[in-house]
C-alpha positions as a Python dict, from the first residue, in 0.01 Angstrom:
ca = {
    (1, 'X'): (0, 0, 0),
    (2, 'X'): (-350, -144, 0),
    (3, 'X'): (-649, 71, 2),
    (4, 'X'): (-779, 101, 325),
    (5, 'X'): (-467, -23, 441),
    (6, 'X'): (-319, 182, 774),
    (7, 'X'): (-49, 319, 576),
    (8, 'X'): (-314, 417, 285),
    (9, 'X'): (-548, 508, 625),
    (10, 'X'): (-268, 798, 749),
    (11, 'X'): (-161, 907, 387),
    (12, 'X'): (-539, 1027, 391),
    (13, 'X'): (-455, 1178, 741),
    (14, 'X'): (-220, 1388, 598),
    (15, 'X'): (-394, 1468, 286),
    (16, 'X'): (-669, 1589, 443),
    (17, 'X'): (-523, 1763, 746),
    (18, 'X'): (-329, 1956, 441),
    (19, 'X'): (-646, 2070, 259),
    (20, 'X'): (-801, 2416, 417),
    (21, 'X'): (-1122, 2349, 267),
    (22, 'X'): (-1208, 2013, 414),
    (23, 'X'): (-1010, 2098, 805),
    (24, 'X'): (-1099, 2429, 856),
    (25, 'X'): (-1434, 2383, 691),
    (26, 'X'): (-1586, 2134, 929),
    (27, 'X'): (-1380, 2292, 1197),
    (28, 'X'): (-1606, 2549, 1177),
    (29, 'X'): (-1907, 2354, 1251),
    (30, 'X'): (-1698, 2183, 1505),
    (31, 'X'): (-1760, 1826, 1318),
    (32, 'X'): (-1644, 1566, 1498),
    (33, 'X'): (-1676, 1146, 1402),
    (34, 'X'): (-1527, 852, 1334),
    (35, 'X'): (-1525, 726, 959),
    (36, 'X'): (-1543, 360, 864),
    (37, 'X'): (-1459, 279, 470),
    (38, 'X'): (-1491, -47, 324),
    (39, 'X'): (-1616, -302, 94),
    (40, 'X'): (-1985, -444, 113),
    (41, 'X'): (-1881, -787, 160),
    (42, 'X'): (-1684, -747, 515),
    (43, 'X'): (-1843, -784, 804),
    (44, 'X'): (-1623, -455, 936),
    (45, 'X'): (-1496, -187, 769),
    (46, 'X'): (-1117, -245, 651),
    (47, 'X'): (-1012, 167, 772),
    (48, 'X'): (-1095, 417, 1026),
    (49, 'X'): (-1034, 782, 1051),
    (50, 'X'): (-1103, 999, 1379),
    (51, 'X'): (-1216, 1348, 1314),
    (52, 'X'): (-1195, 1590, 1587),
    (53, 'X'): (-1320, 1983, 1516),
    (54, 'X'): (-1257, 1891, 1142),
    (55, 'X'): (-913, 1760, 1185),
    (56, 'X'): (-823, 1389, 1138),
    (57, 'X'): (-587, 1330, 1509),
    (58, 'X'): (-626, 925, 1449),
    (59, 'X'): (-620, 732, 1135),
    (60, 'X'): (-503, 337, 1035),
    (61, 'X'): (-685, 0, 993),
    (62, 'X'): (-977, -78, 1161),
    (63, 'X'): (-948, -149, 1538),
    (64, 'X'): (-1319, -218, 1596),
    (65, 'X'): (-1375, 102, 1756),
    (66, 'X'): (-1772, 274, 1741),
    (67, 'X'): (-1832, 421, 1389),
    (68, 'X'): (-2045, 737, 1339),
    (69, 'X'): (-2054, 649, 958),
    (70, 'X'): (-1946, 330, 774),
    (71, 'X'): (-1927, 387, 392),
    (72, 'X'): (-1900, 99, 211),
    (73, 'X'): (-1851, 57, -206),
    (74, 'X'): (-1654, -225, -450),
    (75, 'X'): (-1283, -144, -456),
    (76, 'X'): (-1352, -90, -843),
    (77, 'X'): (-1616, 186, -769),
    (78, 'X'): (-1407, 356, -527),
    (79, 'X'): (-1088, 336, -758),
    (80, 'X'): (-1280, 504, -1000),
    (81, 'X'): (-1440, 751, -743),
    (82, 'X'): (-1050, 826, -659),
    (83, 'X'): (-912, 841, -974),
    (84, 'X'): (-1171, 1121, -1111),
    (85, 'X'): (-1312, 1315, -872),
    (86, 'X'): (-1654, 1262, -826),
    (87, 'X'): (-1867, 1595, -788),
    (88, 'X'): (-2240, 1607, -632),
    (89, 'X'): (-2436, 1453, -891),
    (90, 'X'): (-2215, 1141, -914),
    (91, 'X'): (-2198, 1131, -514),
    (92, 'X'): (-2568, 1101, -548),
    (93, 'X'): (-2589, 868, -865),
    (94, 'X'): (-2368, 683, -665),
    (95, 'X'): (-2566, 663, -365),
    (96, 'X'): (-2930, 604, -516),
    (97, 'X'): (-2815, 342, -747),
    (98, 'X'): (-2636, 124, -444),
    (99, 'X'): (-2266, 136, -518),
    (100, 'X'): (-2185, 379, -221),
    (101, 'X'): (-2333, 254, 59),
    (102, 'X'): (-2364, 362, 434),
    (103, 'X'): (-2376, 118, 692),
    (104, 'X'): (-2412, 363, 947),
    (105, 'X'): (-2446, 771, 878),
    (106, 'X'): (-2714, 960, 745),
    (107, 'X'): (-2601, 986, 380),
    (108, 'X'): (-2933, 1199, 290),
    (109, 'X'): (-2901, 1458, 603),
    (110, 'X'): (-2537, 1523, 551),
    (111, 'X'): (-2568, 1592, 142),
    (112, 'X'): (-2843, 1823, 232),
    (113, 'X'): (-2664, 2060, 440),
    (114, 'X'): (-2380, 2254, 215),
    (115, 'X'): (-2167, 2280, 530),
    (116, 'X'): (-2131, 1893, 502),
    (117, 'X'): (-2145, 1829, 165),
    (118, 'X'): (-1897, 2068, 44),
    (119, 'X'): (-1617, 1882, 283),
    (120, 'X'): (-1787, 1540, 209),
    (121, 'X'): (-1670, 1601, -145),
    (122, 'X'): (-1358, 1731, -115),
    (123, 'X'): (-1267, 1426, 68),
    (124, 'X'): (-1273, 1230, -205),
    (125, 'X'): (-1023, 1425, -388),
    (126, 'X'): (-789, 1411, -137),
    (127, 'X'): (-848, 1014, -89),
    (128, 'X'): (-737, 1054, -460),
    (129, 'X'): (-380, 1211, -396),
    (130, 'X'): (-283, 920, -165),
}
């Protein structure tokens, strides 16, 4: 299983759907998008998930579909991102320093509003239990 990969894509699915404080957070601000992750390099993303009222109902390799954020990093920075979760002032290291990267999304708006960044966080440690 390749990161990214569909299998990878719906092992996130479930790990997220599982975790109360990412679904039922951003269910209650009704967040709803479709997540691109990737490496800088490609010209598309390489994995997609759907998020509907804070649950993910569609995840798997990229199908070309619109993004509402594309999040892009080197397969070595995300590894490490995975395997240690990464807290707020890493997230933010991270981001003003170039190795995450948005392609699309408004990295500075969503880290500003706790009902966002809280989630946005724990997503990464569930990425890390795939």
């Amino acid at each position: 299983m390749a990161l990214f990969d569909d299998a990878w894509m719906k092992g996130f699915q479930e790990q997220w759907n599982a975790e109360p404080a990412l679904k039922d957070a951003l269910a209650k601000i009704d967040f709803n998008s479709v997540i691109g992750y990737g490496f800088p390099g490609d010209d598309t993303c390489q994995g997609f998930i759907d998020v509907k009222a804070g649950e993910i109902v569609e995840a798997g390799a990229y199908d070309g579909r619109e993004l509402n954020w594309d999040m892009r990093a080197e397969q070595k920075n995300w590894e490490k991102w995975l395997a240690k979760t990464i807290g707020m002032t890493g997230l933010g290291l991270a981001f003003s320093t170039g190795k995450l990267k948005f392609k699309k999304g408004d990295f500075k708006a969503m880290i500003s509003d706790p009902r966002m960044a809280g989630p946005f966080i724990k997503s990464f440690a569930a990425m890390g239990r795939v």
